[in-house]
GUMI-877525 format. One record per residue (C-alpha): x, y negated, z negated; residue in three letters. Coordinates in steps of 0.25 Angstrom, whole numbers, padded with zeros to 4 digits, always signed. Layout:
N
XYZALA
...
REM end
This chain:
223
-0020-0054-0018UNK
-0023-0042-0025UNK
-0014-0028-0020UNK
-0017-0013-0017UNK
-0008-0001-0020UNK
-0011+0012-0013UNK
-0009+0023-0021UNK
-0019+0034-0022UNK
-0012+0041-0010UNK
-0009+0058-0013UNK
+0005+0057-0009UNK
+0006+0068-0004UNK
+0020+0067+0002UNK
+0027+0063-0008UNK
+0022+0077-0016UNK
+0028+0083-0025UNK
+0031+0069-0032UNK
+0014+0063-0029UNK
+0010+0078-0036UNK
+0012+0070-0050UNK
+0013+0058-0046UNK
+0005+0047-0038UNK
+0013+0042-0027UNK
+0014+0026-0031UNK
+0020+0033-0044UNK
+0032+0039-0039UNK
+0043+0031-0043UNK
+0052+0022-0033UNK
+0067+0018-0040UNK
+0060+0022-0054UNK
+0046+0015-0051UNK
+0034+0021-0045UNK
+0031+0015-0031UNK
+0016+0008-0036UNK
+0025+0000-0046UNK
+0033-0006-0036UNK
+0021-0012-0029UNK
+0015-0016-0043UNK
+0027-0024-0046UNK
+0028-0029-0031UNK
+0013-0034-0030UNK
+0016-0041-0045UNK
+0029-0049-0040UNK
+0022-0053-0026UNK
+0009-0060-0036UNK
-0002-0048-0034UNK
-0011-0045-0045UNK
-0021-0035-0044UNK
-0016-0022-0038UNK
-0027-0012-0035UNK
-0021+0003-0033UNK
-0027+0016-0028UNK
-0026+0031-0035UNK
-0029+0044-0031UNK
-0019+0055-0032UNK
-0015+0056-0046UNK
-0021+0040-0046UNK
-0022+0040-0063UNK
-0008+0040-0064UNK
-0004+0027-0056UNK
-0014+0018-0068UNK
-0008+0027-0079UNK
+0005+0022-0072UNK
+0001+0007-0067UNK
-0008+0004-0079UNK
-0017-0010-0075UNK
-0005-0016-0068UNK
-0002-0027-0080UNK
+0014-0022-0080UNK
+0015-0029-0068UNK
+0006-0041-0070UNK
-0005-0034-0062UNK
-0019-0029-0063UNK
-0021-0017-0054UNK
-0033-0010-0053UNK
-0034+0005-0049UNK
-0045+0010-0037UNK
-0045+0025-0042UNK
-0047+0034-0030UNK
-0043+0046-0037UNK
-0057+0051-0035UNK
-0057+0050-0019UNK
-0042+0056-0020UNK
-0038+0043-0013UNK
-0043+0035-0002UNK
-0033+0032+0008UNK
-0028+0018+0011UNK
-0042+0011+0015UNK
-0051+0020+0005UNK
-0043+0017-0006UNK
-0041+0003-0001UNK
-0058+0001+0000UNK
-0060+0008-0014UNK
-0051-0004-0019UNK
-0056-0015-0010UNK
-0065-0021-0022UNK
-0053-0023-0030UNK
-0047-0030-0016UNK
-0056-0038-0008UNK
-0057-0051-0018UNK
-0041-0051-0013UNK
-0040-0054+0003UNK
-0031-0048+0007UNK
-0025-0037-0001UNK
-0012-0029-0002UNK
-0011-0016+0000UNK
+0000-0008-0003UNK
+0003+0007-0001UNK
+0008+0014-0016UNK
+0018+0023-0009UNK
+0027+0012-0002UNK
+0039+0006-0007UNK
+0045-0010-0003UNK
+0049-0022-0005UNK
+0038-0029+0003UNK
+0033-0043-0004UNK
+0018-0041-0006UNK
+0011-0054-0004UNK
+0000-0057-0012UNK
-0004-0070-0004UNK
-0002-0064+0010UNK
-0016-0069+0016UNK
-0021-0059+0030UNK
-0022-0070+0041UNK
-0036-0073+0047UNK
-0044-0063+0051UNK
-0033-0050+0047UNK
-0037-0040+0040UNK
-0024-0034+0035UNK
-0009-0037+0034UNK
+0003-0027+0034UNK
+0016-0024+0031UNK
+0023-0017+0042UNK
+0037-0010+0040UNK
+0047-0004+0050UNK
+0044+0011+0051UNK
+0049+0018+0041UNK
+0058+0032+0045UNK
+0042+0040+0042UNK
+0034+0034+0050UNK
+0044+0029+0062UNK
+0032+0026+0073UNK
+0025+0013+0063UNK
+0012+0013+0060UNK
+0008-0004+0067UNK
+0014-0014+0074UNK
+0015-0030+0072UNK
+0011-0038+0084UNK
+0013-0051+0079UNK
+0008-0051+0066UNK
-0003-0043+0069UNK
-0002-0027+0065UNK
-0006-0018+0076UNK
-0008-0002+0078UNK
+0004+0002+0085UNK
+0018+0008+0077UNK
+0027-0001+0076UNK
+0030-0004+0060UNK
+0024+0005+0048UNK
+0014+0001+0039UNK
+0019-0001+0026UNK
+0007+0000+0018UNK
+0006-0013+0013UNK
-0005-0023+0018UNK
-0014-0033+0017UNK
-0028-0031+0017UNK
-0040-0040+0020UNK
-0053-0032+0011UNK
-0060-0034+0026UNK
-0051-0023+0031UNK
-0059-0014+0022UNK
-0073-0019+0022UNK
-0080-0008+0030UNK
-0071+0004+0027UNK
-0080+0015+0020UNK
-0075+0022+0005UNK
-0067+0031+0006UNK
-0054+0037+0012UNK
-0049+0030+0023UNK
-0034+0026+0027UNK
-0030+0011+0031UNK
-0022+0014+0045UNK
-0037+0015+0053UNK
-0041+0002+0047UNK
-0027-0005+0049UNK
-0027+0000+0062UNK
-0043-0006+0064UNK
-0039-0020+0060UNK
-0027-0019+0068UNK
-0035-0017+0082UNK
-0042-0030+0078UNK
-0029-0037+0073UNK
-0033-0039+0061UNK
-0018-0035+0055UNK
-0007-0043+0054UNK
+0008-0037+0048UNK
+0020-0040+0045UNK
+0033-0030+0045UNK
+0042-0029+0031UNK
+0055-0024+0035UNK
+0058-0023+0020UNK
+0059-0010+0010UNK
+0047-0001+0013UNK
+0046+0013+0010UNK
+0033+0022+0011UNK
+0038+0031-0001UNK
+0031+0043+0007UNK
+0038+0057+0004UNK
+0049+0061-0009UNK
+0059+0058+0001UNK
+0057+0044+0005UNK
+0054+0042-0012UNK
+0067+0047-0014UNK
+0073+0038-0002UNK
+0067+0027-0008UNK
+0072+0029-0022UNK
+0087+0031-0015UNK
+0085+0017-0008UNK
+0082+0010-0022UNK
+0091+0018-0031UNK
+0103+0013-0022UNK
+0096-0001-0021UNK
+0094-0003-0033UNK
REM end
């Protein structure tokens, strides 16, 4: 299975620290969040990472180089042009590094856990997407969906953590360009075409300086 990390977003919240700096850069207990991942997706058997860049996107290959610390090859889909796609627009700009892996992962840059990615999960018949759902963080107390079962459905109940997996058929008829991934979540849920699970591990949307800071207290004191 080959991986996705979303990183080309603005970061506009976390300013003044994303003026500089691309927010998958910013360092969580001395490393920057993107590496994490990187040695996450190494240690679960993944290969080929593909990660997107827009805001201050030359920075994160100066940075990551082709991967091979980590025993990967990772591939860049440069939207620094477009000034960043969104989640579906950046995820159907890279789709032709993806589609010969059914399903993928995809995984936002700007979280931090200790979730297992699973390179062998396989989408049951006919789904279109599988995600990881998390209690409701103290920043978004309504949820986002809901688990019926294991079917994922368009009510709040957990949050979305941003990591999923993807079916290239989820994608196939959305046009170029920006375009954010909760519309066609939402689409393939009316159909019941999600399935989820909920991790009720570590999991922090690293959002604002505050919660940055908050998590670097958590794993200073851990650690």
């Amino acid at each position: 299975m080959k991986a996705m990390i979303l990183a080309a977003g603005l970061g506009t919240r976390m300013r003044p620290l994303t003026d500089y700096t691309p927010k998958p850069l910013l360092k969580v207990g001395g490393i920057p969040l993107i590496v994490w991942h990187l040695e996450k997706l190494a240690h679960y058997g993944f290969k080929e990472v593909v990660i997107n860049i827009a805001h201050l996107g030359y920075m994160i290959p100066e940075a990551l180089g082709d991967g091979s610390e980590w025993g990967l090859k990772i591939t860049y889909s440069d939207e620094q042009e477009e000034g960043g796609l969104e989640s579906t627009g950046g995820i159907v700009k890279a789709l032709p590094h993806l589609q010969e892996s059914d399903p993928f992962l995809v995984v936002n840059g700007d979280v931090w856990t200790d979730y297992d990615f699973d390179a062998s999960l396989k989408l049951k018949e006919g789904m279109l997407a599988h995600l990881i759902l998390v209690p409701n963080p103290a920043h978004n107390p309504q949820g986002d969906f809901a688990l019926q079962g294991e079917k994922v459905v368009d009510h709040p109940q957990y949050t979305f953590s941003g990591i999923g997996y993807y079916s290239s058929k989820l994608f196939e008829n959305v046009p170029y360009g920006k375009s954010a991934l909760a519309p066609l979540l939402r689409e393939a849920m009316r159909e019941g075409k999600v399935t989820g699970d909920l991790y009720e591990g570590a999991w922090y949307d690293i959002g604002t300086p505050e919660r940055l800071d908050m998590l670097n207290t958590l794993l200073i004191n851990q650690y």
